[in-house]
C-alpha positions in Angstrom: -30.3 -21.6 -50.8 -27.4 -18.8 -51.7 -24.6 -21.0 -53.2 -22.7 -17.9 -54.3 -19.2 -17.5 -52.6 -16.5 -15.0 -52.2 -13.8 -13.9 -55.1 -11.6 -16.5 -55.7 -8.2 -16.5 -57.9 -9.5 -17.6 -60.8 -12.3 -14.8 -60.3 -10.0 -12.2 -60.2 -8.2 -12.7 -63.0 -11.3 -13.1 -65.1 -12.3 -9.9 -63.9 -9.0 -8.2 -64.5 -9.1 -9.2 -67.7 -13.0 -8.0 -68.5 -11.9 -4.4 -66.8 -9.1 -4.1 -69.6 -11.8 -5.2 -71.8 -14.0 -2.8 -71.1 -11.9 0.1 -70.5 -10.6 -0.6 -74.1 -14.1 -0.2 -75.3 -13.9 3.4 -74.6 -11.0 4.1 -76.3 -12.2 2.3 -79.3 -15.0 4.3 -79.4 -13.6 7.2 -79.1 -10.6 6.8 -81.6 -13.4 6.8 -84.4 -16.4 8.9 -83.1 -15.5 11.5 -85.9 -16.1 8.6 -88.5 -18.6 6.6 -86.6 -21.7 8.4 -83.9 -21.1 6.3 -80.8 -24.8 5.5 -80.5 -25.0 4.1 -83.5 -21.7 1.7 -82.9 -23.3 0.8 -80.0 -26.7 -0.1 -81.6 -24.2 -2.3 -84.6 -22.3 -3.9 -82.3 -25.2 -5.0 -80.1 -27.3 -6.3 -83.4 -24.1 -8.3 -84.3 -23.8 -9.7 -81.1 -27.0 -10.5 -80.9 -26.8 -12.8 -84.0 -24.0 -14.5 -82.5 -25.4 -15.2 -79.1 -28.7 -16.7 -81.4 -26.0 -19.0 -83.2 -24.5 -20.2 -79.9 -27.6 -21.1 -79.2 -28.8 -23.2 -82.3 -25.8 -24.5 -81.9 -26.2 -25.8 -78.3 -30.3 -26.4 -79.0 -31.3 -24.7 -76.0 -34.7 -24.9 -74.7 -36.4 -21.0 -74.8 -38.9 -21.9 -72.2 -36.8 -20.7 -69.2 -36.8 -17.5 -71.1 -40.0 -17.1 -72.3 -41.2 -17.5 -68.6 -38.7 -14.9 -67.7 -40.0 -12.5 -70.2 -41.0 -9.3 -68.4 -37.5 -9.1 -66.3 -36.0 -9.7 -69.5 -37.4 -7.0 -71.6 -37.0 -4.9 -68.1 -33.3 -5.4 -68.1 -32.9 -5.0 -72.2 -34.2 -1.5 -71.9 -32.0 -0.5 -68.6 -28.9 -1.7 -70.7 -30.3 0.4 -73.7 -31.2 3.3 -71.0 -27.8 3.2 -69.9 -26.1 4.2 -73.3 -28.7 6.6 -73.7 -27.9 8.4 -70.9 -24.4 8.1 -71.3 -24.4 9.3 -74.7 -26.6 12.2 -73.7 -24.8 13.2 -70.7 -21.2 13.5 -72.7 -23.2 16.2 -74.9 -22.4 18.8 -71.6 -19.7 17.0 -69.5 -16.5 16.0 -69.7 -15.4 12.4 -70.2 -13.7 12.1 -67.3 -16.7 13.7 -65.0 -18.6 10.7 -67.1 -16.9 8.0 -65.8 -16.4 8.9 -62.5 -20.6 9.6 -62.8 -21.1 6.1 -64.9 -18.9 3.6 -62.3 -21.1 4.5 -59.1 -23.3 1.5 -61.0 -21.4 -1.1 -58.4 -22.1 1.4 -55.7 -26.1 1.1 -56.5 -25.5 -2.8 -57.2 -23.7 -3.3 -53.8 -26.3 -0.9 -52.1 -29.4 -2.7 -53.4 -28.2 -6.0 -52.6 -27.3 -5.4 -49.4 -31.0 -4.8 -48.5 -32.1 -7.0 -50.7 -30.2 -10.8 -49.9 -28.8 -11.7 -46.5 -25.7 -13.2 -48.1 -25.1 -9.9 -50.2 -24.8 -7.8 -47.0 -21.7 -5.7 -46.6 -19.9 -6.0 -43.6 -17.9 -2.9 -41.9 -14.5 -3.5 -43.8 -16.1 -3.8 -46.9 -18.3 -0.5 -46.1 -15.1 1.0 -46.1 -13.9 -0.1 -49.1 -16.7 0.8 -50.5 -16.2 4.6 -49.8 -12.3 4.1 -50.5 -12.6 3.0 -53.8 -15.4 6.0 -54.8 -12.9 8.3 -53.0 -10.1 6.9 -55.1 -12.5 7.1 -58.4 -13.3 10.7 -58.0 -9.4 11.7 -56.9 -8.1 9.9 -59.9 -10.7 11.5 -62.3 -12.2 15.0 -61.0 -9.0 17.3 -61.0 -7.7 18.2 -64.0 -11.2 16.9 -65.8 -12.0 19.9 -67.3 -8.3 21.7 -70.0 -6.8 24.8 -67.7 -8.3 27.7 -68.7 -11.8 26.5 -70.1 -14.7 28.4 -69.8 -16.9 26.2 -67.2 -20.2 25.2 -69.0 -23.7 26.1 -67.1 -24.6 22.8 -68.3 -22.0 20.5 -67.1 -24.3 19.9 -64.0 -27.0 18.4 -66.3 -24.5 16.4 -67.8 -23.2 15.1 -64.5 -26.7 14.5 -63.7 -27.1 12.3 -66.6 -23.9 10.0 -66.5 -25.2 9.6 -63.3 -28.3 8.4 -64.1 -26.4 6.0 -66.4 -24.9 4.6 -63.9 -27.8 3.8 -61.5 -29.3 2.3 -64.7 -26.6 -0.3 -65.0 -26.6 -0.9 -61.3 -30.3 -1.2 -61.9 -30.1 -4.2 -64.3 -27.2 -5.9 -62.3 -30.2 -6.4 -59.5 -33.0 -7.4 -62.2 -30.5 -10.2 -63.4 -29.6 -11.1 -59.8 -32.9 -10.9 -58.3 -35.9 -12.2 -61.1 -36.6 -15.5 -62.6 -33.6 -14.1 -64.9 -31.4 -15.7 -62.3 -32.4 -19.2 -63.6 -32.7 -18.5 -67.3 -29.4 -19.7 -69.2 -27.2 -17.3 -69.6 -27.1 -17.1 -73.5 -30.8 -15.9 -73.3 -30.0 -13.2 -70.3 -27.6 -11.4 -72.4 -29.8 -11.8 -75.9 -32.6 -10.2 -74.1 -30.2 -7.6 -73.7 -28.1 -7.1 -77.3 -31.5 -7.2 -78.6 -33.4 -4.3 -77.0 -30.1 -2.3 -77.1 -29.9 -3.2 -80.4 -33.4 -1.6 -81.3 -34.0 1.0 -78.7 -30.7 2.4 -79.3 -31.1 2.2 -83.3 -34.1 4.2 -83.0 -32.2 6.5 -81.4 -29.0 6.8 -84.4 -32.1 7.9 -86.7 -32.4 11.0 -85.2 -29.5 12.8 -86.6 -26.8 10.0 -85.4 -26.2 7.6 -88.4 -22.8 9.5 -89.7 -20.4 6.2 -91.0 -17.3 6.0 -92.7 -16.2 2.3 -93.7 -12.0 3.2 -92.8 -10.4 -0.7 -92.0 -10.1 0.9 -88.4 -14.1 1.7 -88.0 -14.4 -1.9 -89.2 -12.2 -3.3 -87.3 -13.3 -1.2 -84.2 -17.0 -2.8 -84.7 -15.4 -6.1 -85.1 -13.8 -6.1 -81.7 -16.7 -4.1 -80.2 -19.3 -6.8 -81.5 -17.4 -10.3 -81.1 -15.2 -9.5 -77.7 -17.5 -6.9 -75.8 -20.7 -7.4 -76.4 -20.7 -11.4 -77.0 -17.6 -12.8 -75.3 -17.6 -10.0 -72.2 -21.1 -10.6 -71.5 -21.6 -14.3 -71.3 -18.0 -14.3 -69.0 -19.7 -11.4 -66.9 -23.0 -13.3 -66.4 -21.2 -16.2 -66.2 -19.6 -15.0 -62.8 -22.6 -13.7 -61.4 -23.9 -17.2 -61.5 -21.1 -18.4 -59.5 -19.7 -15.3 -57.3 -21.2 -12.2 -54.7 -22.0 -9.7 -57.1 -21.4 -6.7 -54.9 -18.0 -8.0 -54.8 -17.8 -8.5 -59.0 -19.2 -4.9 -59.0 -16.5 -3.0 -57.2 -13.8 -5.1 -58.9 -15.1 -3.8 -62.0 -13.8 0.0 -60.1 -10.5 -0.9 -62.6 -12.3 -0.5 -65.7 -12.2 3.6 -65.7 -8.5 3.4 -64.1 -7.6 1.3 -67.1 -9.1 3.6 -69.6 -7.3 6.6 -68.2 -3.9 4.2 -68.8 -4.8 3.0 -72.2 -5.9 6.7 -73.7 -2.3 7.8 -72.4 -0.3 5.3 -74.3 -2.8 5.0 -77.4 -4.1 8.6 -77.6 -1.5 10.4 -75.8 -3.8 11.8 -72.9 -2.1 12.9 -70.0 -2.0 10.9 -66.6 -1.6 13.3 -63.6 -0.6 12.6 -60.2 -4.3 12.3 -58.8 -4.5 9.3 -61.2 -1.7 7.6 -59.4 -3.1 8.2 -56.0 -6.1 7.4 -57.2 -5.4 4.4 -58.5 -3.6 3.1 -54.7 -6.9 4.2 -53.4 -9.4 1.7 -55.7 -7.2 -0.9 -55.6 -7.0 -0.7 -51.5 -10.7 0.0 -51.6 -11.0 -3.5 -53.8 -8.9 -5.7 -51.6 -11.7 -4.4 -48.3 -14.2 -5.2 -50.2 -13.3 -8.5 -51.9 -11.8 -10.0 -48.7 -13.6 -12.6 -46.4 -11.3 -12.2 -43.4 -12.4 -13.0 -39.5 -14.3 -9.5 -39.1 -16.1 -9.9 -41.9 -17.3 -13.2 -41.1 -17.8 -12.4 -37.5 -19.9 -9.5 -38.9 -22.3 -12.2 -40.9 -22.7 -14.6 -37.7 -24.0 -11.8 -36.1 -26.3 -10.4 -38.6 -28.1 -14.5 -39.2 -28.6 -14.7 -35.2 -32.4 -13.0 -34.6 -33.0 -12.2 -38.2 -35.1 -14.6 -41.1 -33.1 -15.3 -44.0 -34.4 -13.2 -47.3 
């Protein structure tokens, strides 16, 4: 029986505080790209974090049987995480950041999409359709105009690129639903997320060796992988997981809609990019889209009478 239930308080401010998390992730990576390839900090950070997920769990002498049974979603979802870089880093080769990010968060999109065909109790009602296509709309005001510097020569390729950050994102939507519906749902969730550090780790390593292992040891490339490593990969995760145990995922995915917005905010006050006026808009827009879909109000619930009555539970 579904036991998962709506956001709550204490949900969104967990998730607020993952967004800023994640957003400063990007900036992180970015500030040292020109000491560090991005692929390759990934592929550290994920190895360290692995390490410290398999010390968590010495420490708490968890039984491996739950994920040993689970082993084929596991390595499934392991290399859609590592896909999801892959593409990411790939697609920024011909597109702008900001087209990448507006490509990359459609994930919750897929994640809300899938599960509404997938579980009865995932199904979107009509107000949270809407905020649905309110928040995208927001996304792609806040990012698309002004993407590209006035007066750049547009590149033939940025269509592939676009192409491929969105690809990333139906790759992280696609091992949302992998976690949410395989035995993966019942396997601790220390084990979910070393199943997925660990093929990162590897698949994307392989990928550094071909031509993307530049490194310079400055205290802020170290310090970077530190943070990287010990708050996004290892402490992010196991709070992310943690809530999809206990909360509607389609609703934890759009939330996660402030992630890019907060990025845009933290690149202007620590690498002096410039927020326009679509960002502002854009911003009223996701965070009006977010409340829709987030809220459990009488239509919505009216909406999920009606769909039970005729209709077999998935």
């Amino acid at each position: 029986m579904e036991t998962r239930k709506a956001m709550d308080g204490q949900a969104v401010v967990v998730m607020t505080l993952l967004c800023l998390v994640w957003s400063l992730q990007q900036v992180g990576i970015k500030a040292v790209a020109h000491d560090m390839a991005p692929v390759l900090q990934i592929a550290l950070r994920s190895g360290l974090a692995a390490m410290l997920v398999i010390l968590l769990m010495l420490a708490r002498r968890e039984n491996l049987g739950p994920a040993r049974a689970a082993w084929r979603p596991g390595l499934l979802a392991g290399s859609l995480f590592a896909l999801e870089y892959l593409l990411l880093g790939a697609g920024l080769q011909y597109t702008s950041a900001a087209h990448a990010v507006v490509f990359l968060y459609t994930g919750p999109l897929f994640v809300a999409l899938g599960l509404h065909f997938r579980l009865a109790s995932e199904r979107l009602a009509p107000p949270q359709w809407a905020g649905v296509a309110l928040a995208f709309t927001g996304i792609v005001v806040a990012f698309v105009p002004g993407a590209a510097p006035a007066g750049a020569p547009a590149d033939p390729r940025g269509l592939l690129g676009d192409l491929l950050c969105l690809a990333a994102g139906a790759a992280w939507g696609a091992t949302t639903l992998v976690v949410r519906c395989s035995r993966l749902a019942q396997v601790p969730v220390t084990q979910v997320v070393l199943y997925q550090l660990t093929a990162g780790c590897v698949l994307l390593g392989a990928a550094a060796m071909l031509g993307q292992l530049a490194f310079a040891a400055t205290p802020l490339v170290i310090g970077n992988l530190v943070f990287q490593s010990l708050v996004v990969s290892f402490a992010s995760l196991l709070a992310w997981f943690h809530l999809l145990r206990r909360y509607l995922a389609s609703r934890l995915g759009i939330f996660s809609f402030l992630t890019p917005l907060f990025g845009v905010l933290l690149g202007a006050m620590l690498l002096d990019e410039h927020v326009s006026t679509a960002f502002l808009i854009g911003a009223a827009l996701v965070l009006a889209g977010i409340v829709l879909v987030s809220a459990s109000g009488p239509l919505t619930l009216r909406f999920a009478a009606r769909q039970k009555q005729g209709r077999v539970e998935l």
